[in-house]
N, C-alpha and C positions, 0 to 999 in steps of 0.2 A: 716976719710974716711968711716971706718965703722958705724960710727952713721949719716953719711950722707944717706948711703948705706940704713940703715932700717928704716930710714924718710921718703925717697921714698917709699921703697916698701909699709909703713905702710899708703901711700894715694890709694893705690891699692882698685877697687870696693870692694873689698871682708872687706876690713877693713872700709869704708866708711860706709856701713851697719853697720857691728858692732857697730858701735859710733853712728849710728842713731838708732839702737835697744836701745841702754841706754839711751842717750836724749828720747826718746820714754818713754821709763818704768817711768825714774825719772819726767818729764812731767805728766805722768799719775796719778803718785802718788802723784805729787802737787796737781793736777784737783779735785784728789778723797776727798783728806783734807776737813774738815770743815771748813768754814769761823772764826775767834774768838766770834763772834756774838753768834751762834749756840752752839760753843765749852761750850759757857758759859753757856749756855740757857741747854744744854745736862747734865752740871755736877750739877746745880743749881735744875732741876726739875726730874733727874734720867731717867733711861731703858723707863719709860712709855711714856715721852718725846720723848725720840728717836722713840722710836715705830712707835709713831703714826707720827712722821714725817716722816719720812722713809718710811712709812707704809709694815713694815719689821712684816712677820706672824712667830706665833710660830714655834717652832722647828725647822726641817730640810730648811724651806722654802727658809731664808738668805742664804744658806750654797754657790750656785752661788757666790753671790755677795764676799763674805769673801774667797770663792777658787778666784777670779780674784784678788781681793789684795794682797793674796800669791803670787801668781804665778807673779804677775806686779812686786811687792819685791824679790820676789829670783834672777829675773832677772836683776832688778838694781840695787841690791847688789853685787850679787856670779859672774855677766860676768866680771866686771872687774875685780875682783880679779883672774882671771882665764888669763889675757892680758900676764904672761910672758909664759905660756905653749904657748897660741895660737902663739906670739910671734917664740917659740921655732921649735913650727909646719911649718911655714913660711919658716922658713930658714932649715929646713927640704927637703922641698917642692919647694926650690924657681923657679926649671924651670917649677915645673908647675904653677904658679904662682895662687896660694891659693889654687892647687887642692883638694878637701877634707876640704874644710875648713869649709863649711856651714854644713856636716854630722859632722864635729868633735863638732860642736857649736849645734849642734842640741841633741847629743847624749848628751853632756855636762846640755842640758838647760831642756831634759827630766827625768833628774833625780831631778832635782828640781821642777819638775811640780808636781814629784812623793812627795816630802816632801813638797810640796803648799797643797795639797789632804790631807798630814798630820796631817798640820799644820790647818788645816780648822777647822778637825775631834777634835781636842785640843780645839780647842778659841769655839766651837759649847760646847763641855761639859764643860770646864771651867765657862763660861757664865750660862751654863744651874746650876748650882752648884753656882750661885753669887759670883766668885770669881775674875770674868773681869768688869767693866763697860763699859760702850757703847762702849766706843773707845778703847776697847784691855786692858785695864791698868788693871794691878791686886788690885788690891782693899784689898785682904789678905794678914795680914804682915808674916803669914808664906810660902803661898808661896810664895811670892817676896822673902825670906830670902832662901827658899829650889831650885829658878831659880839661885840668883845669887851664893852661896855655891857650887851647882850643876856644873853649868858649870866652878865656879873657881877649883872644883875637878878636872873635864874632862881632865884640862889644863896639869896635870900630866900623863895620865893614856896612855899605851901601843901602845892602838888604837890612842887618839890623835898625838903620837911622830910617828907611822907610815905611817900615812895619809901625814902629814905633811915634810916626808921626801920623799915622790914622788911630794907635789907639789912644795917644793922649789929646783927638782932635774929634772924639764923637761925632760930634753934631758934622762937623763936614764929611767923612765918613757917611754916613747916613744919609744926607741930603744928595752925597753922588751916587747913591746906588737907592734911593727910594724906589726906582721903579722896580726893581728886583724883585720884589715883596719880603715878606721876614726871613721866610726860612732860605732864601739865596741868602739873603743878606748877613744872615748868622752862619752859615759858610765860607760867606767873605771875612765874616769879623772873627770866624774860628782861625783861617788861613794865616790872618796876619798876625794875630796873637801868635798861633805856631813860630810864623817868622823871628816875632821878638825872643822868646822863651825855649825854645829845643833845645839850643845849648846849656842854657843854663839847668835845665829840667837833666840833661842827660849828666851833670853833677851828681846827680842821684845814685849813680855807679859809684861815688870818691866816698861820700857819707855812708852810704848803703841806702836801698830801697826801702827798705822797712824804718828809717832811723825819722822818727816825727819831728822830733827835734830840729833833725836837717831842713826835712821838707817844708816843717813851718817857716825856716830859717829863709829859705829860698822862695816863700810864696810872698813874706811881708816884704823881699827885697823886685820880685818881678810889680806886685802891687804897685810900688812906690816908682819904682822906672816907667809907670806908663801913665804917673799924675807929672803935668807939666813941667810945674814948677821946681817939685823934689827932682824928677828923670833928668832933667836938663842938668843938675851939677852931678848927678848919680851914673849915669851909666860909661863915662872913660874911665873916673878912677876908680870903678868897678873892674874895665877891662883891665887897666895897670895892676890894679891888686890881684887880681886872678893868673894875671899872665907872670908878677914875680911870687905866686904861691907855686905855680908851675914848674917854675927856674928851680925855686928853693930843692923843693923836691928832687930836681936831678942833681944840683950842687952836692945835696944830701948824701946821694948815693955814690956819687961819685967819690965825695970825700972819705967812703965808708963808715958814715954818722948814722945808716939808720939800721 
């Protein structure tokens, strides 16, 4: 009765949106994709290729284009993985039937607007440094080795174990900061999400930006790190595996294997 109970309320307009906001993003971000044609033609002939196809001008000019693929990705990544808090907010809420939902989603999607602006700021000097090619991918075997080390560290540290016990703890979350009202509160719950996921999101430099496959890759894996029961055996040997994909890579080079 009660998974009857929240299947209903979860065809509620308020939740109808939300699912259309993600088909929307992940949509987007198929559109935005290179054809394989191009892909080839991009890595085959390098940045001057792109260029002039594109007709993408030096410096700051791209920075538009590369914030709207942040910002289209944070959102088709980071909102679902946010589904048990909103979840939690509902039944919260239920006679008002999604009251605040759109200010908690809102609050929530502006802090990721705020690390789309970031993350722009990053892929613009990384690029500008030859250390991206066209399409996001790091091109340097040190830093690919200092991303993925990097966030397998994170996986241990303070901030991470904190974040991550308000997002797989809705209901207490919410009950401390109710007087807030939504859209603080989805500020709060945008922040901590940040906390769990920046590193892992800034992966997105080792895959490439554009590569879905990746990003699905990394959304079903923040998803699951912030449900209890899966996070709690998931997120060290996460850090362990990340941190010896790191190593590998430099052993790699070092060896003169790549």
């Amino acid at each position: 009765m009660q998974l009857a109970s929240s299947l209903r309320r979860m065809r509620a307009p308020h939740w109808l949106g939300f699912y259309t906001l993600i088909a929307l993003a992940w949509g987007t971000l198929y559109a935005m994709q290179l054809p394989p044609d191009l892909v080839a033609a991009a890595n085959l002939y390098g940045a001057e290729f792109w260029q002039a196809l594109c007709r993408i001008e030096p410096g700051l000019a791209g920075a538009p284009n590369i914030f709207l693929m942040w910002a289209v990705m944070s959102a088709a990544m980071m909102a679902p993985t946010a589904l048990p808090a909103l979840a939690t907010w509902d039944d919260l809420v239920q006679t008002g039937r999604g009251a605040g939902f759109g200010a908690l989603l809102s609050g929530y999607l502006a802090v990721w607007l705020g690390f789309a602006a970031l993350a722009t700021v990053a892929q613009l000097a990384l690029a500008g440094a030859g250390l991206l090619n066209p399409l996001g991918e790091s091109v340097n075997i040190w830093l690919t080795a200092l991303l993925l080390a990097g966030a397998g560290a994170y996986q241990f540290s303070t901030l991470k174990d904190s974040c991550l016990a308000k997002c797989r703890h809705p209901l207490t979350f919410f009950i401390q900061y109710w007087h807030d009202g939504p859209l603080r509160m989805g500020l709060r719950l945008g922040a901590v999400c940040l906390g769990c996921c920046w590193a892992l999101m800034a992966l997105a430099f080792v895959g490439g930006t554009m590569n879905l496959l990746w990003m699905g890759g990394a959304m079903v894996l923040m998803m699951l790190e912030k449900l209890p029961a899966i996070g709690a055996v998931l997120t060290r040997p996460l850090g362990y595996g990340l941190m010896a994909l790191g190593w590998a890579v430099v052993i790699l080079e070092l060896g003169g294997w790549t």
